[in-house]
Structure formats: structure tokens, C-alpha cells
GUNULO-225855 format. One line per 10 residues: number of its first residue (from 0); their letters; for each residue x, y, z of C-alpha. Coordinates in nm, 2 decimals, always signed. Each point is the difference from the previous one (the first is absolute). Layout:
N
NUM> a> X/Y/Z | ...
//
This chain:
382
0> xxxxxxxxxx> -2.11/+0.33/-1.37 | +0.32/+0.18/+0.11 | +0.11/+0.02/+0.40 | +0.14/+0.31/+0.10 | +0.24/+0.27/-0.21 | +0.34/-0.03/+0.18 | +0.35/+0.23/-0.06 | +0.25/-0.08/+0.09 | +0.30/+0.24/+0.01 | +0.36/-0.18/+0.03
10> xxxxxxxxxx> +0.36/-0.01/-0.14 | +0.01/-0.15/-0.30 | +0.35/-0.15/+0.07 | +0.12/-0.33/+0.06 | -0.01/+0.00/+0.38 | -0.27/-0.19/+0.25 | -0.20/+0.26/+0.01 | -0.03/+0.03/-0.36 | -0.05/-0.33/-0.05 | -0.24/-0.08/+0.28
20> xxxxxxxxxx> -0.23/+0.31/-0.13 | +0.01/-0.11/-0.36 | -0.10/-0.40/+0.08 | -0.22/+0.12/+0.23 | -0.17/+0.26/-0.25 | +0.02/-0.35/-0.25 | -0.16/-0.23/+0.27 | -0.35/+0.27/-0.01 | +0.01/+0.03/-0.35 | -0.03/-0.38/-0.02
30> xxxxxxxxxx> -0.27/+0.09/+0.28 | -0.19/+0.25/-0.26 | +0.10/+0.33/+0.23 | +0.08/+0.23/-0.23 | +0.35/+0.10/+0.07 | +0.21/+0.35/-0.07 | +0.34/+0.05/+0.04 | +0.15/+0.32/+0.05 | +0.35/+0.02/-0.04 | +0.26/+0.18/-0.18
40> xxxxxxxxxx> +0.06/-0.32/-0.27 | -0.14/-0.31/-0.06 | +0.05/-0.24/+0.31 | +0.27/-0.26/-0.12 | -0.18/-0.33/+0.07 | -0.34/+0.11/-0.16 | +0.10/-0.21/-0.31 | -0.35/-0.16/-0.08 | -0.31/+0.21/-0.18 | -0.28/+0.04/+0.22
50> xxxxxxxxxx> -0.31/+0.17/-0.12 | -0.03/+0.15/+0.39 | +0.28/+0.15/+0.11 | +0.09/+0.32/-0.13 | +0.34/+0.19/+0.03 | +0.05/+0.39/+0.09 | +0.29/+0.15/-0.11 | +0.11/+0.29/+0.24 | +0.16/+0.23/-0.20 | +0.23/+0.23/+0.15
60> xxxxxxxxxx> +0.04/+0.36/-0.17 | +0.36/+0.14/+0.01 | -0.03/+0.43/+0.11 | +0.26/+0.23/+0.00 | -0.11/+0.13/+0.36 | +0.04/-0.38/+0.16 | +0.38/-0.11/+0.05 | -0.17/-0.34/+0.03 | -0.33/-0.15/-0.21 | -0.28/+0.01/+0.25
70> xxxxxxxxxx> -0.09/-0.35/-0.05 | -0.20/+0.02/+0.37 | -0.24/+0.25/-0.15 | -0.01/-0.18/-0.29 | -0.12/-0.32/+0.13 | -0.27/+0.12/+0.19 | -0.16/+0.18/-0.22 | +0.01/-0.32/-0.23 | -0.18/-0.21/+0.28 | -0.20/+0.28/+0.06
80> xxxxxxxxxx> -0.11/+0.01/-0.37 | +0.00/-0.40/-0.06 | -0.25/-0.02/+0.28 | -0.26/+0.30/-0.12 | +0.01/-0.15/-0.34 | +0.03/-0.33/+0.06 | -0.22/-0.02/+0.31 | +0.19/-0.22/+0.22 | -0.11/-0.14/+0.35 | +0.35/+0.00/+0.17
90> xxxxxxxxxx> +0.39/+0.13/-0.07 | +0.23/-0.30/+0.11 | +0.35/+0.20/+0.07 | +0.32/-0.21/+0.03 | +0.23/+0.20/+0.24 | -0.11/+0.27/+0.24 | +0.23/+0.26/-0.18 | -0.04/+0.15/-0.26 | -0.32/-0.29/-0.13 | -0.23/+0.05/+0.31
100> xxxxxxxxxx> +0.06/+0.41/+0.09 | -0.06/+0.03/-0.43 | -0.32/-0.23/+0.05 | -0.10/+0.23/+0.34 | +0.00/+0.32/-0.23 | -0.18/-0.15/-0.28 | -0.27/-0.08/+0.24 | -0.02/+0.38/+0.09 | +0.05/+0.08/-0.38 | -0.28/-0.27/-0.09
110> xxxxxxxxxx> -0.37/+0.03/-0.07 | -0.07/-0.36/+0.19 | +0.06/-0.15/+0.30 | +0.25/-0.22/-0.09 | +0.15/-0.23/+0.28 | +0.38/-0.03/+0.05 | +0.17/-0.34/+0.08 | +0.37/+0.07/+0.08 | +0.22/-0.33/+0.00 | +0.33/+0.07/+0.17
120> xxxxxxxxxx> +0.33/-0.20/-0.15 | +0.26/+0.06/+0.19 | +0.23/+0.30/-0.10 | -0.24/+0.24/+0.04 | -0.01/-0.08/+0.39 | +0.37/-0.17/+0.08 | +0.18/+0.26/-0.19 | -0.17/+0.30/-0.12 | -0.21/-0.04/+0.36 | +0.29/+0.08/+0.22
130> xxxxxxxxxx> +0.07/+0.33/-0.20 | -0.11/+0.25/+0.23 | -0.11/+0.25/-0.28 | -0.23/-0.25/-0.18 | -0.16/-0.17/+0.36 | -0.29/+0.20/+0.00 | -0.11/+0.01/-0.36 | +0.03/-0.39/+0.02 | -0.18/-0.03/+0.29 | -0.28/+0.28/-0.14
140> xxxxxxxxxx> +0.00/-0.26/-0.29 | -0.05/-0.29/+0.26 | -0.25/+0.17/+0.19 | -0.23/+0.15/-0.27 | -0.02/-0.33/-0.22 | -0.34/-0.18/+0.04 | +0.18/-0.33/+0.05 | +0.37/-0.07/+0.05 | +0.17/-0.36/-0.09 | +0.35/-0.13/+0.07
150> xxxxxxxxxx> +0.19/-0.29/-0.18 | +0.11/-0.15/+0.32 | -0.05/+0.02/+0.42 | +0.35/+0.14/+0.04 | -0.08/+0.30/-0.23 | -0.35/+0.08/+0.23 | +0.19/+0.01/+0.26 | +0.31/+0.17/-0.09 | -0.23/+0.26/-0.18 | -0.23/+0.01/+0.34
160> xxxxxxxxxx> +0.32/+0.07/+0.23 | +0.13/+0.29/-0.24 | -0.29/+0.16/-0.09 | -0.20/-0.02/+0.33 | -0.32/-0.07/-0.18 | -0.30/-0.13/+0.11 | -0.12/-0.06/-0.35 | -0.13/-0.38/-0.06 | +0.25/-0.18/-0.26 | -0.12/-0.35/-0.08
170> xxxxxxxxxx> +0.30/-0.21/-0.14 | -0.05/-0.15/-0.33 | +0.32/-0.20/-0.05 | +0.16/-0.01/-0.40 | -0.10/-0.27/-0.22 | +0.08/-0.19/-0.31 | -0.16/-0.15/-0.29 | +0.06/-0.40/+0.00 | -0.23/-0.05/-0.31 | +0.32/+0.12/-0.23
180> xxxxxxxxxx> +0.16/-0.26/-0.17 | +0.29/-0.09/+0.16 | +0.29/-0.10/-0.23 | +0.22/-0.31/-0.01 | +0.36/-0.06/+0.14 | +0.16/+0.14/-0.26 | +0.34/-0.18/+0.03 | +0.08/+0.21/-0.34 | -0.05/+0.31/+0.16 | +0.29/-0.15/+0.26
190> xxxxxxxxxx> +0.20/-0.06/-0.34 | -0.03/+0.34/-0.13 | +0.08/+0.16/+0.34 | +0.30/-0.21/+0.03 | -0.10/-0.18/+0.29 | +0.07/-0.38/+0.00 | -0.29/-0.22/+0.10 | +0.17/-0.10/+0.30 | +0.06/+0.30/+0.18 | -0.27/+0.14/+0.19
200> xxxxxxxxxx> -0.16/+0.43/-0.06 | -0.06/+0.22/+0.26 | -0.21/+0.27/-0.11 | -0.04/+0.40/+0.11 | -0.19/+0.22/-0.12 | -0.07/+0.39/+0.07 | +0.05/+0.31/-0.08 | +0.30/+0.06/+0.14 | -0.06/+0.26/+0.25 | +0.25/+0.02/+0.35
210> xxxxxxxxxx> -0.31/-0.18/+0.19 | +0.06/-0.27/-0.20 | +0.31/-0.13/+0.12 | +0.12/-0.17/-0.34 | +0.32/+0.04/+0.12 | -0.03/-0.26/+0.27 | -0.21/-0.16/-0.25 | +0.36/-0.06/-0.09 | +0.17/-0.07/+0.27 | -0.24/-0.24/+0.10
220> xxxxxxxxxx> +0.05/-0.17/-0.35 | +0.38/+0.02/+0.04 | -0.04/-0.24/+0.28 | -0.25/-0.25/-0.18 | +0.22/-0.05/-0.28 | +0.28/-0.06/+0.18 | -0.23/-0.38/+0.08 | -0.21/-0.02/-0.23 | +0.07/+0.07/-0.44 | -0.26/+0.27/-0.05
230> xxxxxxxxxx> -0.08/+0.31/-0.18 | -0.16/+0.33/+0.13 | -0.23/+0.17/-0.23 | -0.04/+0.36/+0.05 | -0.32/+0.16/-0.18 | -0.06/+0.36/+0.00 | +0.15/+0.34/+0.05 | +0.04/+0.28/+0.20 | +0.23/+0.26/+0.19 | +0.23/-0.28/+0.16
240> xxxxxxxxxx> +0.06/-0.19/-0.33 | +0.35/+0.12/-0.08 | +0.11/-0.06/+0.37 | -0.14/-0.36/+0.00 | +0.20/-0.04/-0.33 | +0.30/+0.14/+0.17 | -0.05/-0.24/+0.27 | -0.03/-0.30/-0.19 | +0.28/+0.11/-0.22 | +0.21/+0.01/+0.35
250> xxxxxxxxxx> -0.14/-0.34/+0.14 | +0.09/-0.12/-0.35 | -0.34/-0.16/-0.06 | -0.02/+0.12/-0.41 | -0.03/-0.32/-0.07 | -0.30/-0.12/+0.29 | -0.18/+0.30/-0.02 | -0.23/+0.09/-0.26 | -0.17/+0.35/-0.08 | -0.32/-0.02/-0.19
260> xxxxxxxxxx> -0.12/+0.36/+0.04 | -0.39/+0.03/+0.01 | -0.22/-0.20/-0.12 | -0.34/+0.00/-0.08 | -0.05/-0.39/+0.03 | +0.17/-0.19/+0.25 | -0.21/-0.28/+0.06 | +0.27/-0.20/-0.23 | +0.28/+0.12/+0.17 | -0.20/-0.07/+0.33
270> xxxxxxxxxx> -0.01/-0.38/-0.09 | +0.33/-0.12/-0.09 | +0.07/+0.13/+0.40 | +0.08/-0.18/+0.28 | -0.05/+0.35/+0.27 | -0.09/+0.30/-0.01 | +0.18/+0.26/+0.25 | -0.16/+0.32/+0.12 | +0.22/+0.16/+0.25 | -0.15/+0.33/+0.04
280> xxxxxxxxxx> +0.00/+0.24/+0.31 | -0.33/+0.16/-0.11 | -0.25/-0.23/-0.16 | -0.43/+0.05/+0.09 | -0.08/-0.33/-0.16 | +0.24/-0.10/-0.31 | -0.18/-0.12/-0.30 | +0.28/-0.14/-0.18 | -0.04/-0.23/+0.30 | -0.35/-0.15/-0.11
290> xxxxxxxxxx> +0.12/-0.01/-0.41 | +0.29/-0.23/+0.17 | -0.16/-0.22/+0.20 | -0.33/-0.02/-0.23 | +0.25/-0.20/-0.22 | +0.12/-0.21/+0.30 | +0.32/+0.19/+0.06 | +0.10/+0.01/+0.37 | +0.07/+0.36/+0.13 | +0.28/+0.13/+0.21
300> xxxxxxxxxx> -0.09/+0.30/+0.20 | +0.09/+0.26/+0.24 | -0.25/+0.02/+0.31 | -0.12/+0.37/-0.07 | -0.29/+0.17/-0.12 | -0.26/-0.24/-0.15 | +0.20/-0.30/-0.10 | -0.08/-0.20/+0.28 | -0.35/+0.09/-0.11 | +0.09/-0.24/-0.31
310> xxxxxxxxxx> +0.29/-0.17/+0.10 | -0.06/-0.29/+0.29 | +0.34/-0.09/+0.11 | +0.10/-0.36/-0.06 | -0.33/-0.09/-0.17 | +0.03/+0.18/-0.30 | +0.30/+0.17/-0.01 | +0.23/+0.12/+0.32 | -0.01/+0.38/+0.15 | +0.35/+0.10/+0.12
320> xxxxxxxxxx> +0.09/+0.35/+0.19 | +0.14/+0.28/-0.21 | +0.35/+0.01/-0.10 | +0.05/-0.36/+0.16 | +0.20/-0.15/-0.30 | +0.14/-0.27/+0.14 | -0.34/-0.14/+0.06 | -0.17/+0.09/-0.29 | +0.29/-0.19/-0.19 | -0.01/-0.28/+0.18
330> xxxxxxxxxx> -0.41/-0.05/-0.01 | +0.06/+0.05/-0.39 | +0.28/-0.27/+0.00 | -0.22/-0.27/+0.25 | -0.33/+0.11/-0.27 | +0.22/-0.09/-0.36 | +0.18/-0.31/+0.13 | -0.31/-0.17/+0.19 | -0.19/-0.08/-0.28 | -0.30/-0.11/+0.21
340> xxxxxxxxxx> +0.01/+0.26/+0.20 | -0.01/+0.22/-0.33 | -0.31/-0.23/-0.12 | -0.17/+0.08/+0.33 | +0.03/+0.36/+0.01 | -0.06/+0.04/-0.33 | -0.33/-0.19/-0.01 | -0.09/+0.22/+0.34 | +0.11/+0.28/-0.20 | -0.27/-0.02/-0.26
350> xxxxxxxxxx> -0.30/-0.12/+0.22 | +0.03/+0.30/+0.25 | +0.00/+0.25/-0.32 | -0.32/-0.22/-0.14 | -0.17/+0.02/+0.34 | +0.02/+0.33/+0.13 | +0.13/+0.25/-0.28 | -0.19/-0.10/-0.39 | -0.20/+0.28/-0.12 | -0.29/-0.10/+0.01
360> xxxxxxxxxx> -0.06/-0.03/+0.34 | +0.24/+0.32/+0.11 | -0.19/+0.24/-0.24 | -0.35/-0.09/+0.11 | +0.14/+0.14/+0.34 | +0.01/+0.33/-0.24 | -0.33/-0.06/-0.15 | -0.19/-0.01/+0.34 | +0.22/+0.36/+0.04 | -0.21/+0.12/-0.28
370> xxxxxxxxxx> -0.31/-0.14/+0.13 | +0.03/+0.18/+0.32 | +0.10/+0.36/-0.13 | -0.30/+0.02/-0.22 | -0.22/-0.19/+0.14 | -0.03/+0.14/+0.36 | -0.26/-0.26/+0.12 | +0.33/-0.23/-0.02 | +0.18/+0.13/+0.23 | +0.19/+0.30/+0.00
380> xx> +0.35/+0.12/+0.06 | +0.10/+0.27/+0.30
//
């Protein structure tokens, strides 16, 4: 017998939110929900068949009288159609703007009384949020949701202080799947990079926006390798790309630095390195943070947003303040020439993701969600 219908309307691209939506929509498959996804393609890590989950195209009609596609319009009256036909329980929107406002309309478009989960990310709040021309459709979003979920403690309360709601927002933090087979050291993946087995791989990875910081990403690195032989591996892309290559070409690190570009699958690339940096200025949790350490990589972060929500400094990685170089070098430096130390942090590393971020025992925070929004006798949302 199959559990409830669930949509679930998200960005289809290779960021968290993406991600987290599609494992998540995965994770109740495997469940038997019956899962839709509404997006504007196929959602990049769906790889496997499943005879549950179905995909929505939203496609987006090009008039004369529009200077731009009105993909808004477009997507809710998708949802609104995929849940008449379909006859789904609830509409699980990733990002308060456009996903949830859509979702809202489709409710008023609908012939059932479909429930509306909103899950808020990040960007949606720390930098659309403080637009003044979008804060009240985001907070009409916020406010007219059944239920409202955020990735990390820092984001409730940044969204809480900006907004001035007094809507409930449970935190449900991001999670990863530890039952994917891991791969071997691949020293011949070191070979083909060009990186000798003795030096040591620092590892960034993003997407290259200003809050990002890969350029002190750089500087940091500029340091380590003064001490330590290392490489820097850069995957990704994004606005700042040519000015990080500028700046490497100026620190004249061609040679230490390599750019990989995006990639799909980085678990490989994640295991022949020693640390991973994340030295952002804006970050509401950082899920390149929990594919890192779930492979026993120590993390090196800045002490913003939601990374202390992940990172616990000198257990299983260090936290430094932002823009403090000299000490994120020198942590880096201590971490790749104290083998023990590494050994220690690493092992921490993988046991704090195992205990308190695996799937299974984030998403059933999700599944009692569900429970409560449809079955009022539960317990019920204000």
C-alpha cells in the first residue's frame, strides 16, 4: 500500500538544494511515497529508475507580448495541474521564491486542499531576503506555507530577525547518503592529475560566487605550500572564475593549483584529499561539508552561518574567523604535517556525519512533517 503522494518542486541544478530535494525525494521512494517532481528538467542526480517517482516538465511558452518567458506562471499552474490529476497530499517547495509563492497559487488554482511544506536553503533568505522589493512576497511565502523547515539554526534565526515572523520553522539540518559505495584511494587518479604520491591535496569546491571567497581560498593555500608540497584542487565554476585564474596566474601557482570545473562525482576526487576548505562569508549549512567529512576528510571553515552547525572546531575539523588567513594557513599546515592529528580528525570527521546527519534518520524528521499536515490528530502546525 502506498504512503502519501508528495511534490516536490526544486532546482534541478547541481546545488544543495537540488541535491538535498532530489535524495530526499529518492529516500521516500525507497519508502513507497509516491514522489513527483516538478521542475523545469530532469533533476541531475535522479540517475536510477524508480517505478514511483515521476518527473513534471514545466514548460515555458515563449509570447511576443512578454520581454521575458513567464516561467513563475508557468510553474504554478504545473503544480496546480500535477496535484488535481495526480492527487497529491502535500507540495514540498525548495526556496520561498519563486517554489513556495508558485506552490501558494496552485493551492488557490487547485481543486484539493493540498498542504505546502516550504524548506528554506539559504539564498532565498541571506540574499534575496535583504532586497527590500522582494521582503514581503518572501515573507507572504513564509507566512502562508502550512509548515516551514530550515537547513540549519543560523538560517531560523537570521530568517526570524529579517522577516519579523512569528511563523514556527522547525530545523531539519541537510543530510547525506552513507550507504553509497565509497571508492578506493585512487593513487592513479593522483598520477593522472599530476600530483606525486607524496605531496598532500587540499580540495575546494563551489560555485564560485563572491560569497565564496576562492580567492582567499588562495591565499590561504599560497601560505600552506610554502611548508608543506601540496596541490589545491579547484572544482566548479562561476562569476569569479577568470579572477581566481588571474590570481593564481599572479601568485604563480599554475603549477599547484588545479581547475577541474564541475563535476558531477566528486566522491573520487574527495578521497585522494587530505582537507577540504570552505571559506565562505555566507554559508546556512554547507553540504560539500558533510560529502567531505563522510569520507573522513577534515574541514577547514570560516565561523559563519551554519558551519559551526557541522564543523566542531578542533574535533573534526578547525573553525577560523573570516578573512583570517594567516590562521587558516597555519591550522592547514599543523592538520597535513601531524599525521596523527590528521588520523584523529579524520576518524571524528566521519563518526559526527554517521551520527547525526545519514538520511535515514534526518528524513524521518520530514516524514513525521507529513504525518502532522495531514493527519491533524498528530499535531498540527500554527
Amino acid at each position: 500500500m502506498m504512503n502519501k503522494k508528495i511534490g516536490i518542486v526544486c532546482y534541478p541544478t547541481v546545488g544543495g538544494s537540488g541535491v538535498v530535494a532530489t535524495e530526499l525525494g529518492m529516500y521516500l521512494a525507497e519508502q513507497q511515497y509516491e514522489v513527483h517532481f516538478i521542475s523545469t528538467t530532469m533533476p541531475f542526480r535522479l540517475k536510477r529508475l524508480y517505478p514511483n517517482i515521476y518527473f513534471h516538465e514545466v514548460e515555458v511558452a515563449n509570447y511576443p507580448v512578454f520581454k521575458h518567458p513567464p516561467y513563475d506562471l508557468s510553474l504554478a499552474n504545473k503544480i496546480a495541474e500535477v496535484v488535481d490529476r495526480e492527487e497529491l497530499d502535500i507540495i514540498h517547495a525548495h526556496y520561498a521564491i519563486p517554489h513556495a509563492i508558485c506552490s501558494i497559487f496552485a493551492k488557490q488554482m487547485s481543486k484539493r486542499d493540498i498542504k505546502i511544506i516550504t524548506t528554506l536553503h539559504g539564498t532565498d533568505i541571506t540574499v534575496l531576503g535583504i532586497d527590500d522589493s522582494l521582503q514581503n512576497m518572501i515573507r507572504f511565502a513564509i507566512e502562508e506555507s502550512d509548515a516551514v523547515t530550515a537547513v540549519s539554526e543560523s538560517l531560523k534565526q537570521q530568517t526570524i530577525d529579517v522577516f519579523k515572523t512569528n511563523k514556527q520553522i522547525e530545523v531539519i539540518h541537510n543530510f547525506i547518503d552513507l550507504t553509497e559505495r565509497v571508492p578506493e584511494n585512487d593513487e592513479g587518479l593522483k598520477n593522472m592529475l599530476g600530483i606525486p604520491e607524496d605531496e598532500k591535496v587540499l580540495i575546494h569546491i563551489s560555485n564560485f560566487r563572491k560569497v565564496k571567497r576562492v580567492d582567499q581560498v588562495i591565499d590561504a593555500f599560497s601560505i600552506v605550500s610554502e611548508h608543506v608540497p601540496s596541490k589545491l584542487l579547484l572544482v566548479g565554476d562561476g562569476p569569479e572564475y577568470g579572477k581566481v585564474r588571474s590570481k593564481v596566474d599572479e601568485l604563480n601557482l599554475n603549477d599547484q593549483v588545479i581547475f577541474l570545473g564541475r563535476q558531477d562525482n566528486i566522491q573520487a576526487l574527495l578521497k585522494i584529499s587530505d582537507v577540504k576548505l570552505l571559506l565562505s562569508e555566507k554559508e546556512s549549512f554547507g553540504l560539500v561539508l558533510l560529502e567531505a567529512m563522510s569520507q573522513g576528510i577534515p574541514c577547514i571553515g570560516t565561523k559563519i552561518g551554519g558551519i559551526p552547525e557541522v564543523i566542531e572546531d578542533g574535533y573534526n575539523g578547525y573553525l577560523c574567523e573570516l578573512g583570517d588567513i594567516e590562521t587558516i594557513a597555519h591550522k592547514t599546515i599543523n592538520l597535513l604535517s601531524d599525521r596523527s592529528l590528521w588520523h584523529k580528525l579524520s576518524t571524528h570527521a566521519r563518526q559526527h556525519v554517521e551520527q547525526h546527519f545519514q538520511t535515514e534518520q534526518v528524513v524521518k524528521q520530514y516524514e513525521q512533517l507529513y504525518q502532522q499536515m495531514t493527519e491533524p490528530s498528530v499535531g498540527q502546525y500554527k
